[in-house]
VEXLUMTI-606242 format. One record per residue (C-alpha): residue number from 0; x, y, z. Coordinates in steps of 0.1 Angstrom, whole numbers, m for minus. Example, Ala and Ser with C-alpha at 12.3 -4.5 7.8 and 13.67 -1.06 7.14 Angstrom:
# VEXLUMTI-606242
0_123_m45_78
1_137_m11_71
***
This chain:
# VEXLUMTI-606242
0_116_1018_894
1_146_1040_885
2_177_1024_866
3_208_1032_885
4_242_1022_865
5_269_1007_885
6_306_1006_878
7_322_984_903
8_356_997_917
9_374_959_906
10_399_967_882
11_408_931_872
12_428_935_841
13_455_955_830
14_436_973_807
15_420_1011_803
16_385_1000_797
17_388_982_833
18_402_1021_852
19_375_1037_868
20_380_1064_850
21_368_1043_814
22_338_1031_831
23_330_1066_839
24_331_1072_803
25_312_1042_800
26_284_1052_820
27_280_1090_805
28_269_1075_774
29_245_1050_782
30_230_1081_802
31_229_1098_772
32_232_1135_783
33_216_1143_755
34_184_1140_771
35_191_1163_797
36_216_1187_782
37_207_1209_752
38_234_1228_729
39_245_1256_742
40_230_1251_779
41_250_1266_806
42_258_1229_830
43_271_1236_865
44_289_1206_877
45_283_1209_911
46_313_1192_933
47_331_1202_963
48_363_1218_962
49_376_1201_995
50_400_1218_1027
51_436_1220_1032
52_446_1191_1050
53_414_1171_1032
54_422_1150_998
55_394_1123_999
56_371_1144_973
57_361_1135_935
58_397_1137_918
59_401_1156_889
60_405_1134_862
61_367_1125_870
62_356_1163_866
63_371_1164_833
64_353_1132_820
65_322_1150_829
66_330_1182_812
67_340_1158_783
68_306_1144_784
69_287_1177_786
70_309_1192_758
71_303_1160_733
72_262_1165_738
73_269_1204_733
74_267_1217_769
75_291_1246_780
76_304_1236_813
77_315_1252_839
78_328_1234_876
79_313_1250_907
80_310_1250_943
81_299_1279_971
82_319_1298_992
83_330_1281_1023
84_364_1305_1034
85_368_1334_1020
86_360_1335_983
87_396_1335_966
88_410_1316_997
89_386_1287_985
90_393_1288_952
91_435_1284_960
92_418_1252_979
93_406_1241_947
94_438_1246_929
95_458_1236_962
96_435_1204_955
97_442_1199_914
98_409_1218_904
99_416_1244_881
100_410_1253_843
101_440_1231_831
102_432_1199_851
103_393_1199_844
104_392_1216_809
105_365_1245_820
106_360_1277_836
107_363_1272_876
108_334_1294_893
109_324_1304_927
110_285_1300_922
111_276_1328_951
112_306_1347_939
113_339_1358_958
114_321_1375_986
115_295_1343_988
116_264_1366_992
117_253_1365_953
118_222_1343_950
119_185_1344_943
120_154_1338_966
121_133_1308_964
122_106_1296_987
123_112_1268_1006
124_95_1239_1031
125_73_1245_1062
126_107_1245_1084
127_127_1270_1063
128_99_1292_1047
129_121_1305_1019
130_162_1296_1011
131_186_1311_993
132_203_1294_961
133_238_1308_941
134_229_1330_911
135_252_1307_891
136_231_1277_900
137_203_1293_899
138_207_1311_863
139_226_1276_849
140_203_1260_822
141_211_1224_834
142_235_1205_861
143_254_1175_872
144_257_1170_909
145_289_1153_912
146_291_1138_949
147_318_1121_971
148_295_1101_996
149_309_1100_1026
150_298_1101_1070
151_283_1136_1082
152_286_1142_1119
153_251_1157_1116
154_232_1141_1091
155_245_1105_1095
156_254_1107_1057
157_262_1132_1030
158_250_1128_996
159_238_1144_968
160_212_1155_987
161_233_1169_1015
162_253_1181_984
163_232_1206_975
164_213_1211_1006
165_244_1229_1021
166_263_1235_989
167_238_1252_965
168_227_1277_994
169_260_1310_996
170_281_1311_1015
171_265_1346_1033
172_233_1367_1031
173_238_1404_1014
174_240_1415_1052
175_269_1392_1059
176_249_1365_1081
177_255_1324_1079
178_227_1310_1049
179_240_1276_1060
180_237_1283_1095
181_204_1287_1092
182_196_1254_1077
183_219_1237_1099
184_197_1244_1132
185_167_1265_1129
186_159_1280_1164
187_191_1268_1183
188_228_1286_1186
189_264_1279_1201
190_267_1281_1237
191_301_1283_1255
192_306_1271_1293
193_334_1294_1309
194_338_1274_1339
195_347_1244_1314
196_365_1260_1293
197_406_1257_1294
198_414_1284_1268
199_430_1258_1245
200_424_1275_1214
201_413_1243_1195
202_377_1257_1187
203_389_1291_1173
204_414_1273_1149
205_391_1246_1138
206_364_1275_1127
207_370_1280_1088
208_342_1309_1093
209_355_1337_1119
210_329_1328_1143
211_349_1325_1168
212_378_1344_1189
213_399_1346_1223
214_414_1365_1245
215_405_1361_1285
216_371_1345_1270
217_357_1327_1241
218_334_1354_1218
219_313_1336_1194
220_295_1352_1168
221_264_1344_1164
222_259_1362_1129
223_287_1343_1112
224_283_1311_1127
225_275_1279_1106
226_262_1260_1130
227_286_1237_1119
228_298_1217_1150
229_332_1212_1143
230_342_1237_1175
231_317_1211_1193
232_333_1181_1183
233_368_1193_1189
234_363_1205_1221
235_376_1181_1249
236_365_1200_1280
237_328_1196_1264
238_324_1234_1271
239_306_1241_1238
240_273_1229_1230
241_246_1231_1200
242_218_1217_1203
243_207_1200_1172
244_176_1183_1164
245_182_1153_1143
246_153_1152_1125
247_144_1188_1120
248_179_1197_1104
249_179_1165_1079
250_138_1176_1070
251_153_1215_1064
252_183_1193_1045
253_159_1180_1017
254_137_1216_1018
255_169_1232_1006
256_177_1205_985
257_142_1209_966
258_145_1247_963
259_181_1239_942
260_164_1219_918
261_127_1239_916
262_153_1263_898
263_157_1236_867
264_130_1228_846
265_120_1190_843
266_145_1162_833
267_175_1189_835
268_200_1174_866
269_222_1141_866
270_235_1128_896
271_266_1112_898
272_281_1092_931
273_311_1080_940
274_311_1055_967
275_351_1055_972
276_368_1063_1000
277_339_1065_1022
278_349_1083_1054
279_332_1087_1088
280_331_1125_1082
281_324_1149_1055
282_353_1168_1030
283_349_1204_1045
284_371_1188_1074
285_407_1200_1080
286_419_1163_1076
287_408_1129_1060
288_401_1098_1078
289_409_1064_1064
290_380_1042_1043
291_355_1024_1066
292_344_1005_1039
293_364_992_1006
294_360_1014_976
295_326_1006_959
296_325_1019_927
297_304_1047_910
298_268_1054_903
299_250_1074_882
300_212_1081_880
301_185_1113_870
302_169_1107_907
303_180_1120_933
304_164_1103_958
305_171_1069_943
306_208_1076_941
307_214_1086_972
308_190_1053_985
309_210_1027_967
310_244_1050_978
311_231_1044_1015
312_221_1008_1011
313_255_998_995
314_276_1015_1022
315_251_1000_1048
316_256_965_1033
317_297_967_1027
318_320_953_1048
319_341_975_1074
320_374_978_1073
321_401_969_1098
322_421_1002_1113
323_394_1024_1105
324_370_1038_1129
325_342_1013_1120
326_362_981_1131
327_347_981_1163
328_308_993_1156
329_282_972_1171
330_276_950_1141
331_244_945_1149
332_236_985_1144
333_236_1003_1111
334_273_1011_1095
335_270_1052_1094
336_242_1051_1123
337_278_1037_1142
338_299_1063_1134
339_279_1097_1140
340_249_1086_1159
341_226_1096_1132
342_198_1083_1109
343_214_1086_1076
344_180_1076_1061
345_157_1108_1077
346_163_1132_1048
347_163_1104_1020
348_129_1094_1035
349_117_1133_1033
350_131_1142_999
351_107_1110_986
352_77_1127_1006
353_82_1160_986
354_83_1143_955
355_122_1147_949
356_121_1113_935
357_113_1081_943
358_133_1050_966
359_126_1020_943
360_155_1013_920
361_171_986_904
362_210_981_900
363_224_982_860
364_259_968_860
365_278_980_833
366_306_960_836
***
């Protein structure tokens, strides 16, 4: 049974050591990174750097702790995420967002590069036969996965699984095609329906990829499509459609996931989750949602499917908030299940079956 180490979000005192931002501190060192970081190992923090219009992701006073952390034990760290716009756009949405060398006290990379099509083969599951994982994840000696949990209008939940799942594949293959798409729904594309279809314009502007265009029609483009569903979900008129299966993209979820870490030898990657500000959708959105559930607190484990298990059961077992779009769920029907329609629990479930880690845990306060 895995220790996980809990800061609650209660801040009763006015004092540092009660911030969340001391019990972080707290919690790196009874970790001790040492055991996972050696001196002089290349540690790719893996976050996400968030959209314009989005500002629910891990703040940037948090990164810096980290680095802090993996800098004491003798690490040389470096804050990453793949492309999801264009490679320089993304990173001005980093420092649009307060990530940058000043704020976090480390480089800032792209880990598929500027064009997103830098990354390394690795074979994969049944569904996805082989993946593709960013060079600077895969060449980094060890990593923390730093992971704002939040709702995914796919995968019922996102993770640190989901975490690296979509964000340590690139952004592109060499040839310019969606990796992500891929992963995102195997054997099924975007369809448009003409005779629905109102020419609003809400699908093309929504796309962050350059999938999609208009003039007298819709044209998709099936190359550079992610698969993504947020041209699905916009749509009023219903007059775009993508099949997903539920099950199969969360099972492909935890194959990439596994590929990530196959790249690290043993006992190398930390997981850390913060269970604040837990919206019904995930950060790569244009906008941010208000909390369905109070801020939680933070967790911090070396398993990641334990992590993201005790992540999922605290959501599930929270209290929903008023104004939000979870004050009138069925209460009888799981939290995140009520907001997307989706069994958040599928690709925990399969990352356990490939021995990714295991589900028991047990809570350590550190308060």
């Amino acid at each position: 049974m895995k220790n996980i180490y809990f800061a609650s979000a209660r801040s009763m005192d006015f004092s540092y050591q009660t911030s969340m931002v001391a019990k972080l501190e707290r919690m790196l060192k009874k970790m001790d990174l040492s055991r996972h970081i050696t001196k002089d190992d290349y540690v790719a923090i893996k976050t996400h750097f968030g959209s314009e219009g989005g500002h629910r992701i891990v703040r940037p006073i948090f990164l810096r702790k980290v680095v802090e952390a993996v800098s004491s034990v003798g690490g040389r760290p470096f804050v990453t995420d793949t492309v999801r716009l264009e490679g320089l756009e993304y990173l001005e949405t980093a420092n649009m967002e307060g990530i940058n060398y000043l704020s976090v006290g480390c480089p800032v990379v792209l880990a598929d590069g500027i064009s997103g099509k830098n990354y390394q083969k690795m074979k994969a599951g049944q569904l996805l036969g082989e993946v593709k994982i960013a060079s600077e994840i895969f060449d980094a000696d060890a990593m923390v996965v730093v992971t704002h949990c939040k709702g995914h209008i796919q995968a019922g939940y996102g993770g640190a699984i989901k975490n690296l799942a979509m964000g340590a594949v690139p952004g592109n293959t060499r040839s310019g095609k969606s990796e992500r798409g891929r992963i995102h729904s195997i054997d099924t594309q975007l369809s448009w329906d003409e005779e629905k279809c109102e020419l609003c314009g809400d699908c093309v502007e929504v796309c962050d990829h350059d999938a999609m265009t208009m003039g007298d029609k819709i044209e998709i483009d099936h190359f550079m499509c992610h698969k993504c569903r947020r041209c699905v979900e916009v749509c009023e008129q219903e007059a775009l459609h993508l099949p997903i299966v539920q099950d199969e993209f969360q099972l492909a979820m935890a194959e990439a996931a596994k590929a990530a870490l196959d790249t690290f030898k043993p006992n190398k990657v930390i997981y850390i989750n913060f269970i604040m500000e837990v919206m019904p959708h995930c950060d790569c959105h244009p906008h941010s949602d208000v909390p369905v559930i109070n801020d939680q607190g933070i967790i911090i484990c070396d398993d990641i499917v334990a992590i993201d298990q005790a992540s999922l059961d605290i959501i599930e077992n929270a209290g929903r908030l008023p104004d939000s779009k979870a004050e009138n769920l069925n209460p009888k029907e799981g939290l995140l299940f009520g907001l997307t329609g989706r069994d958040p629990y599928v690709h925990v479930d399969h990352a356990a079956k490939l021995g990714m880690g295991k589900k028991d845990y047990q809570i350590v306060d550190i308060d």
